[in-house]
N, C-alpha and C positions, 0 to 999 in steps of 0.2 A: 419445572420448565426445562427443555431441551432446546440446544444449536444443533444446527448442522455444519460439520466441520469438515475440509477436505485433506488437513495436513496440518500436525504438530512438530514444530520445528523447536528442537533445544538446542542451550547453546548458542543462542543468534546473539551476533553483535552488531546485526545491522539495521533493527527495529526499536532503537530507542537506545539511551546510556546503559552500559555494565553489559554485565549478560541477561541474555533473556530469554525466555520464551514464547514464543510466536503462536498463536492460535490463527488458522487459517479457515475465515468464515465461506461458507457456498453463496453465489449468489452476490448478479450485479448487475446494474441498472445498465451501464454504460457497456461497451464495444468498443473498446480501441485496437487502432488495426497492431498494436505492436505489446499486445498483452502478453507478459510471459507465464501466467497462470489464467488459461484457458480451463482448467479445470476447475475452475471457481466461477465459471459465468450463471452458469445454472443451476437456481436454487432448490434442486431436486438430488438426490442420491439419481447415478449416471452407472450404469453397467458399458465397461469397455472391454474388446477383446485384446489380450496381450498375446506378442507372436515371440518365442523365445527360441531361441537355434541352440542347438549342443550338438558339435559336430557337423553330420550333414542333414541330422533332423530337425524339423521345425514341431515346437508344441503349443496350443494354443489354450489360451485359460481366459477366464470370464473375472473381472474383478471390479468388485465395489465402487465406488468413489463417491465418497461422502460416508459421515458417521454422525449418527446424532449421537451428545454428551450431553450430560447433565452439569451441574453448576458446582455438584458437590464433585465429581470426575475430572472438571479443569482443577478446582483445589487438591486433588489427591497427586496429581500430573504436576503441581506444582510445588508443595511442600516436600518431592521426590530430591529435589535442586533445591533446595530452598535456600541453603548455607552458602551455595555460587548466587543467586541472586544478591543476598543481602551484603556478603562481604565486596560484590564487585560495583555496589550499587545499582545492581542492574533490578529487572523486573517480568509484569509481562504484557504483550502486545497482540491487541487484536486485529488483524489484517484478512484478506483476501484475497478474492472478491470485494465486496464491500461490506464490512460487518454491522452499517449501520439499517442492511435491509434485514438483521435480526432484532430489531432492537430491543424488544421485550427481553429475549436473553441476553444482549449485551450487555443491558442497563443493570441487569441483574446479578451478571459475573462482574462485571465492574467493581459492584457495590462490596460483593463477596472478596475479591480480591485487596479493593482496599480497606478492611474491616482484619482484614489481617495483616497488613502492614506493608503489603506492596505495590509499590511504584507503577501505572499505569498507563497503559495508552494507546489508544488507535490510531491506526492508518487508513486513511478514508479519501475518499475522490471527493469530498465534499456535498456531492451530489444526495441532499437529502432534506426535506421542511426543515428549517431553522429551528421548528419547536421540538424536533426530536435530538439536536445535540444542545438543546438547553435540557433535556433530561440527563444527560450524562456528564455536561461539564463538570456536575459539582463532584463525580466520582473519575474523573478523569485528568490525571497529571499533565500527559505531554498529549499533544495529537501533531500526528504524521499526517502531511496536507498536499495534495497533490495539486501541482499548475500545469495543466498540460498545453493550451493555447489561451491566449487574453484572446484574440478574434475568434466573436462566438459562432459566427459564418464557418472557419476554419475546426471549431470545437467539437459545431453538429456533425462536420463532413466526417471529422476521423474518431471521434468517442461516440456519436449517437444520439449527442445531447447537449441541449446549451450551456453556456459556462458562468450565465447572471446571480443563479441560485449559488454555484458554488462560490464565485467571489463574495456573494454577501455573505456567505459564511461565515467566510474565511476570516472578513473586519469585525462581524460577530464576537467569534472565539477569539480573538487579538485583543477585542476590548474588554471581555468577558475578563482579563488578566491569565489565562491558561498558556503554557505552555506551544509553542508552534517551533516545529523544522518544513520550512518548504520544500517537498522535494519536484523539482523538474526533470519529466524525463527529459533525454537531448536524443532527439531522433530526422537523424540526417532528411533533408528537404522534406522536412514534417512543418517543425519549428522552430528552427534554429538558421532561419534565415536574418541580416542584418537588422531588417528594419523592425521585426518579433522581437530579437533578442533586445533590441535598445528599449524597445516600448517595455517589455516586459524587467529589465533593470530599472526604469523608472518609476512603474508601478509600486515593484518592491522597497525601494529608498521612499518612498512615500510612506509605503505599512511600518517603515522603522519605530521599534520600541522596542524595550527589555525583557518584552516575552519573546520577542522572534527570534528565538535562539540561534537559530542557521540554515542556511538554504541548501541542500543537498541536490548536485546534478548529478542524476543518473545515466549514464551512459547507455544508449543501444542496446542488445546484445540478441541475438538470435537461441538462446538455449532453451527454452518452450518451443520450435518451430517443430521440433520431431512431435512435438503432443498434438498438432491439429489436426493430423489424420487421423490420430486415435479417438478423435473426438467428434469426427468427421464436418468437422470448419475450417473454411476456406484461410490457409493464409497468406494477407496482403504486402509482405514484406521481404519478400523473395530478392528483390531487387536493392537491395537497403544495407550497409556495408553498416557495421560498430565503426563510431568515432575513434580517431585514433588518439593514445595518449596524449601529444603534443597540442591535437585540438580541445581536449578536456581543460589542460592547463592555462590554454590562452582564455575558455569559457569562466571558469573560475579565476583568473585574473581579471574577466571584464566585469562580473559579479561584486566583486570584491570593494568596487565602487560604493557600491552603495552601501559601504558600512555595516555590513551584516556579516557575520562568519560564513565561509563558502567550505565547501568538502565535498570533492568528488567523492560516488558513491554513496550509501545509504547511511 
């Protein structure tokens, strides 16, 4: 069995504890207008043209995007580092796009991965039958869980898609006893309007329990916007400034409420 993968990232320490390794899956359900991996929407291998200047020349070249790997090709990729994984505690992480629209290979590498002794995890929008992360819970340590709007009006407008399935997940894998870091993104007059933020603190102080290890706000940030022409998708956030540090810290102090470990960024 083969994934299709758009980027392997080593080295990460922002996908889970320690150091890790990031698998980045093709392919995803949802459309958020503030994605910074557009190159993971579609679950096809994507030929783009890239324009490269040297001087006053410009050169143009055709390149890939996306690779399919085998299961036995994540393990070789991984036991490379294997010594930085285990002494940092770290591991490794599958993300995208959404890696649970692979799931036959996810289930698979998962299994592979922890059969050898490493710590495990996905980062998922949720968005997926309940019955397919009951296939993976039992090979899966931590899951990375994204909130992006509790109003599912608000949810359809700017992901594509409603947010019921994802919430029931989410209390799902909480009860299931696995591991959770929620991460929200924080996207200026998206959802981070007062009356979002309180409902959305209150939510959370509700999911309290000893697996939810900690909520992660992510800030904004515009560094994907040069990839949408290359992709040739529109992007909606032109107008849309990164939060500023001082507003991160008041956001994470208002979190903080509810009893759960708060940490900006990933």
């Amino acid at each position: 069995m083969q994934g299709l993968i758009f980027s392997v990232k080593r080295y990460s320490v922002h996908d889970g504890p320690g150091i890790r390794i990031t698998f980045f899956m093709k392919g995803c359900p949802l459309s958020c207008w503030w994605c910074h991996n557009p190159e993971g929407l579609n679950p096809s291998v994507e030929r783009v043209t890239l324009t490269r200047k040297v001087g006053e020349k410009e050169f143009r070249e055709t390149e890939e995007v996306g690779k399919l790997y085998s299961v036995e090709n994540i393990l070789e990729i991984i036991e490379k580092d294997s010594i930085f994984l285990r002494q940092s505690k770290g591991g490794v992480t599958f993300s995208g796009g959404e890696p649970m629209m692979q799931l036959g290979f996810l289930a698979e590498a998962l299994r592979a991965c922890k059969d050898k002794g490493y710590h495990t995890a996905v980062d998922t929008s949720g968005y997926s039958p309940g019955e397919n992360y009951m296939k993976i819970i039992p090979v899966t340590d931590l899951f990375l869980f994204d909130i992006k709007h509790l109003n599912d009006t608000k949810h359809i407008e700017y992901t594509g898609v409603s947010n019921m399935r994802i919430l029931d997940n989410l209390r799902m894998i909480l009860n299931s006893g696995k591991d959770v870091m929620v991460r929200i993104p924080v996207i200026p007059g998206k959802n981070d309007d007062p009356v979002h933020l309180s409902e959305l603190r209150e939510f959370l102080a509700g999911l309290k329990c000893d697996n939810l290890r900690r909520i992660n706000l992510l800030p904004f940030h515009r560094i994907g916007a040069s990839k949408y022409k290359r992709f040739d998708l529109p992007y909606r956030m032109d107008d849309t400034r990164q939060p500023s540090h001082e507003r991160m810290k008041e956001l994470k102090e208002f979190f903080l409420a509810t009893g759960i470990k708060v940490k900006i960024g990933g």
